[in-house]
N, C-alpha and C positions, 0 to 999 in steps of 0.2 A: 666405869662400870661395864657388867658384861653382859650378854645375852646369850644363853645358854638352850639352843633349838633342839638339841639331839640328845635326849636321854631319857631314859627306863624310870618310875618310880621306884619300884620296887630293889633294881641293880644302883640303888643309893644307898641302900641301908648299912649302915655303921658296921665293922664286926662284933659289935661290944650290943648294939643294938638287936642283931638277928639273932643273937647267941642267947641274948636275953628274953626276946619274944618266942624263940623255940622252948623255951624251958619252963615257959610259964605255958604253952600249947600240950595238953593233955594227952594229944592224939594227931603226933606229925605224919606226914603222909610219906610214909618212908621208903615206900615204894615207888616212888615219882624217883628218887635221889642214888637208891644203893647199888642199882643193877647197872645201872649206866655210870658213876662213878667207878665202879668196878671192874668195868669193861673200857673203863677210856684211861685209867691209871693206874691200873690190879693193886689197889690196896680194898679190902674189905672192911669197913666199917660195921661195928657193931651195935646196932640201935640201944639193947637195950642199957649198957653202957656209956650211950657218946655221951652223955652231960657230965659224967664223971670221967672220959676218957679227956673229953678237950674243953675243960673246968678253967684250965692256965690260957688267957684270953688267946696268948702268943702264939701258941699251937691250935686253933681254934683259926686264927688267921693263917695262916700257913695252909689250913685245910681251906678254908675259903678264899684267900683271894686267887685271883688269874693273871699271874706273873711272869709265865712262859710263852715260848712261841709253840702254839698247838692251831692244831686246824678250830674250827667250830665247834665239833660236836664234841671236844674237851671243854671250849666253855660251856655249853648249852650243860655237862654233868655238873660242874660248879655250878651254875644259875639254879640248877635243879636244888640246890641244897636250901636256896631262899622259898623255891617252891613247896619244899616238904615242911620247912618249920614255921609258914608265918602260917597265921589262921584265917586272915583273910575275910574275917566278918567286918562288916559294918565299920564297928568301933573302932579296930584296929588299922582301917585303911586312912580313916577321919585323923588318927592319930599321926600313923605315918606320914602322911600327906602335909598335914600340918608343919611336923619335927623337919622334915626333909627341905622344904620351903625356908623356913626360919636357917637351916644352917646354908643352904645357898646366899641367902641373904647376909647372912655374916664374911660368905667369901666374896662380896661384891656382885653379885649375879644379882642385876636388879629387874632385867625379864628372864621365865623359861618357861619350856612346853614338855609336860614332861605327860610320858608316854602308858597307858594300864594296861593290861590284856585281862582279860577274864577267859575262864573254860570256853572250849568252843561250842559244848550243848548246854550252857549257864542254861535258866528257866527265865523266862521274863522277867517277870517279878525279881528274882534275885538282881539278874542283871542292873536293873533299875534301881532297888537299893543299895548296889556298891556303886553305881555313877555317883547317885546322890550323897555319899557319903565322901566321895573324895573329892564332889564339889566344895562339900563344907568343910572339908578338910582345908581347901584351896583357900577359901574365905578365913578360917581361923588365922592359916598361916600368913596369910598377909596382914592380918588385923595385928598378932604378933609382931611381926618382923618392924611392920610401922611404928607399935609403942615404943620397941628396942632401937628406935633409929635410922634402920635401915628400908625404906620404902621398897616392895618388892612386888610386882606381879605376877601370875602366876594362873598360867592356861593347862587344859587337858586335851590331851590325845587319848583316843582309845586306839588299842591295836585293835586290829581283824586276826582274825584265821587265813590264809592262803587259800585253805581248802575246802574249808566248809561254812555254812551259817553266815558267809561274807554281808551276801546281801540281806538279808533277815533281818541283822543283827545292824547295820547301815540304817536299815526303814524304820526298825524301832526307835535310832538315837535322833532322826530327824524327828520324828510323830513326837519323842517327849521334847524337843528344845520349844515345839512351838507350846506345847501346855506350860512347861517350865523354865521359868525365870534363870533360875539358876543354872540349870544347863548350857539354855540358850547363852548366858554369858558367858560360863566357862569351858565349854566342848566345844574346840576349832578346827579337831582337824582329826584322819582315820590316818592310821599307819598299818604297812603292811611289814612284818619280819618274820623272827625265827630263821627255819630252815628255810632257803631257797631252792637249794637244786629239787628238781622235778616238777618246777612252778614257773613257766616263761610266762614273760609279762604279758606274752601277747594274751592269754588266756584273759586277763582284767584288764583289756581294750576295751568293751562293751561296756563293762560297769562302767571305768574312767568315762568315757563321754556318757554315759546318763546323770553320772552325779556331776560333772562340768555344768552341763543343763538345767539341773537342778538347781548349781548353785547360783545362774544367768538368773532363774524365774525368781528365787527367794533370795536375797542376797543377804538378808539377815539372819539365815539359819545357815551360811555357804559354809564349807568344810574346805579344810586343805587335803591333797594328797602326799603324803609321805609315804617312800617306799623302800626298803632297804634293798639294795640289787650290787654285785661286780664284789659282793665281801666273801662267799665263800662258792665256789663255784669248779666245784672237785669233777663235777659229773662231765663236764665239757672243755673243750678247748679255747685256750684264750682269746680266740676270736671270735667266736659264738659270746661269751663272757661280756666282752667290749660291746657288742650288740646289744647284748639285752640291757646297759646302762643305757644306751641311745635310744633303745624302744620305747623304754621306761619316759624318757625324758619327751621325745614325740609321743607319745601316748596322754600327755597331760600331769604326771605327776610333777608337782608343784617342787619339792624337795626330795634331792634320794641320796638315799644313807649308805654313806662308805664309798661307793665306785671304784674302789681300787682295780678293780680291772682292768679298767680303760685307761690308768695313768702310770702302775705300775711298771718300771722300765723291761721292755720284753727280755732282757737277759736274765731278769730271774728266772724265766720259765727255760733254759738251754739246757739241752736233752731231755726235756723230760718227754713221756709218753704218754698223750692224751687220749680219752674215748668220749665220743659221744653217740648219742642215738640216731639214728637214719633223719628221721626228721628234725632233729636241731641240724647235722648239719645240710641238710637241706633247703631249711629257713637260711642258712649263712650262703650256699652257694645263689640261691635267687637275688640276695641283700646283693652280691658283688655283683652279677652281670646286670642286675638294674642301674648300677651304680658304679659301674665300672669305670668309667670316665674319670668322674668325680675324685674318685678313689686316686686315681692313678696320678693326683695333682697332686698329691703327697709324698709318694714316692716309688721307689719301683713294688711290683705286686706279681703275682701269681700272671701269667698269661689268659687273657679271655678264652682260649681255645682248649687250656687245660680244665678251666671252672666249666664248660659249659662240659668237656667230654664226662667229668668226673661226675657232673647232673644228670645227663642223663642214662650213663650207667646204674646209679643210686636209685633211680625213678625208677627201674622193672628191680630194684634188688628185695627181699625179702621185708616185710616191716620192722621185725626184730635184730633185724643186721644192725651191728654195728660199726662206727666208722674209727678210724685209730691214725693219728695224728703223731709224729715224732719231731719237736718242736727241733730242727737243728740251723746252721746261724743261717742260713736263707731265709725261712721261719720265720726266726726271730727279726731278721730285717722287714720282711713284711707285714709284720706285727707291727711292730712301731709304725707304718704305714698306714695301717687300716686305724691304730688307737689316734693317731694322728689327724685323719679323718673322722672318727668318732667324736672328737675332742669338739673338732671345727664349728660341726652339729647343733651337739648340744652344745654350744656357747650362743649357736642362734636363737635356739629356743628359751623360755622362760627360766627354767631350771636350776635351781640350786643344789652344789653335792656339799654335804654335809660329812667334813672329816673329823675323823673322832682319835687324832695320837697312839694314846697309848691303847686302844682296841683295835686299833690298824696293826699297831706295829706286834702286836703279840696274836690275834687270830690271823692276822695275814699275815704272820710269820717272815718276817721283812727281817732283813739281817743287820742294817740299823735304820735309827729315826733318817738317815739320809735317803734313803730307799722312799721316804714316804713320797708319795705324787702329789703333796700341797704344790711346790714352788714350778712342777710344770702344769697342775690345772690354771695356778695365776697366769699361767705367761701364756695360754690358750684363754685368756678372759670368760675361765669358766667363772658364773658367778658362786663363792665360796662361804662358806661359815663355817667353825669349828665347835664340835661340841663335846660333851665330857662322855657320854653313851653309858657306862654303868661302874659311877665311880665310886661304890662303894665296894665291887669288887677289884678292880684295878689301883684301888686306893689310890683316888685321884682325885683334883677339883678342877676345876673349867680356869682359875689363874695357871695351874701346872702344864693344864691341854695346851695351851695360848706358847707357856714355857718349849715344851716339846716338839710345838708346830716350830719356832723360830730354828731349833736343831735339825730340820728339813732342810734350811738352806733356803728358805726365804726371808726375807728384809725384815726389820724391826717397822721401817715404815707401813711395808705391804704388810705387813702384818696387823698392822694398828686400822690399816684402811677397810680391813676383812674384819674386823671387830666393830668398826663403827657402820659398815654396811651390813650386819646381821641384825640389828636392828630393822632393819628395810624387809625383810625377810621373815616377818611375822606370820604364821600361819591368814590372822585375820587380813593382814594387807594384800596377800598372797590369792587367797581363794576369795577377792573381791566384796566380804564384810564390810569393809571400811575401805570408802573412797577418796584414798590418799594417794598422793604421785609416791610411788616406790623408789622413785630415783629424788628427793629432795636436797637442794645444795648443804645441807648439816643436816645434821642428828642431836637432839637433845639429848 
């Protein structure tokens, strides 16, 4: 059986399924989908036509799924397509929630935590009526999957915003697990995604330890932190990049989604030409002379006396300056030094990176599944899980993820051992709910 931590509800939906619930939605929000479909792929879609333009399921999928290597904000135009035709009431979520569970269930996934976002000025009130419906959703689905044979569990995550209503919308979900029953059992954990460049983690240090805290005093209402960081990170250079996975990971986030950063072999990055902003690299030149030593157990690195001059030049330089990096194979040798050292890090901390195959291998634009950094997070005893992330558009399942992770170039065995330790890796056991050894000699 499997356990399936890292995925979207909504990036599950069937083609046959979204195609269906758009057509029966009276009033899709088309304008979420056209502009930015438009600008990431110059084909123009025309609403008042599509149900009759992509009627033929085949081409219907072809527009929806995400099967190339594109940066992010090509899949974020496809995701957008689920955002404009589902409707998103109540009913519909109950529904979904339900159907999605039951066909996990069918493919052997007998735990997952699967992921909602809501708008980020939702009203109260609304908010609380789609929690409550995708709890009972959660309940259906399981009550299902059990008659049909297949015992399945089935937890939620809500996404946050990056940028706004984080903590608002945190206080509310705590203030209802303690009125409500059903929350409280099935709301474990907050995730943070979407877009990352222009959100360093350090900004949600402060939240991270108050909700840490939080979860010390209440242990029955504790949350997990998931954070998606190191998946798309265009804005900066690869070593800033590798940073913020280990910030993330020092900072308290319990699981983070993707890391490809910090594991990606630095040759993919040769000659390219980075920029980042004055104070990201700023934040990377203090990380190395505090830690330069360290650093340098790795392998060879930049000189202390280069890092400190180019500091505090940068320190009288303008705020808006920018810095520009030209990755060439010196670089790149001390790339792999510092992700080497990153790696080290985070293996000490708590932290699980959750890889997700086929959304590595097509938004991280990897030229193939060998490229992917499963087989060197194992051999850095990062602790690992693999998850399906949003496999209704990748048209994918969590057996195929498992498939694509072994054409990495790690073991059938390592492979089976990473499946039977995601089990261990439960939101609940994670964020100190249930007071279980995380390291137990088997796995039921």
């Amino acid at each position: 059986m499997y356990c399936d931590l890292h995925n979207h509800l909504y990036g599950c939906l069937p083609a046959e399924t979204l195609f269906r619930i758009g057509k029966e939605n009276s009033s899709p929000r088309w304008h979420l989908y056209l502009d930015a479909f438009e600008s990431a792929y110059g084909i123009k879609v025309n609403p008042k036509t599509f149900f009759d333009d992509y009627k033929d399921i085949e081409k219907f999928k072809k527009l929806y799924y995400f099967k190339e290597k594109s940066p992010f904000l090509h899949f974020q135009a496809k995701f957008n397509l689920i955002i404009a035709l589902v409707q998103f009431h109540d009913k519909e979520i109950t529904e979904v929630t339900k159907d999605i569970i039951v066909s996990h269930a069918l493919n052997e996934v007998s735990y997952a935590e699967y992921r909602l976002m809501f708008a980020k000025e939702e009203t109260k009130d609304v908010f609380f009526q789609k929690l409550m419906a995708a709890c009972e959703g959660m309940i259906e689905g399981e009550s299902l999957a059990k008659k049909n044979g297949f015992p399945m569990e089935a937890k939620l995550v809500m996404s946050i915003h990056r940028d706004l209503n984080f903590e608002k919308h945190y206080d509310w979900m705590k203030n209802w697990m303690e009125k409500e029953s059903i929350i409280k059992d099935y709301l474990v954990g907050i995730d943070f995604c979407h877009i990352e460049e222009g959100f360093p983690p350090k900004d949600k240090k402060v939240f991270f330890e108050n909700l840490l805290k939080d979860n010390k005093a209440e242990n029955s209402t504790a949350l997990s932190i998931l954070y998606h960081v190191g998946e798309s990170f265009r804005d900066k250079t690869p070593f800033s990049a590798s940073r913020w996975v280990l910030e993330s990971a020092k900072n308290g986030a319990h699981r983070l989604g993707h890391a490809l950063a910090v594991g990606v072999a630095p040759d993919m990055f040769l000659s390219e030409e980075r920029t980042e902003s004055l104070s990201e690299r700023l934040d990377q030149l203090e990380l190395e002379l505090e830690n330069y030593d360290s650093i340098g157990e790795f392998g060879p690195y930049f000189s202390k006396k280069e890092i400190d001059k180019e500091r505090k030049t940068l320190l009288n330089a303008d705020p808006s300056h920018t810095v520009r990096m030209l990755m060439d194979s010196e670089k790149i040798q001390f790339l792999n030094t510092f992700q080497n050292y990153c790696l080290a890090n985070i293996a000490k901390t708590n932290a699980i990176i959750e890889s997700c195959p086929s959304s590595n291998h097509y938004i991280g634009m990897l030229e193939n599944l060998s490229d992917h950094p499963i087989p060197r997070f194992y051999d850095h005893k990062i602790k690992l899980t693999i998850g399906s992330d949003d496999p209704g558009l990748f048209h994918t399942n969590l057996r195929e993820e498992y498939d694509l992770a072994l054409e990495s170039g790690i073991s059938e065995k390592s492979l089976e051992e990473i499946r039977e330790q995601s089990f261990r890796y439960k939101s609940t056991l994670l964020s100190g709910r249930e007071s279980v050894d995380l390291f137990p000699s088997s796995v039921n």
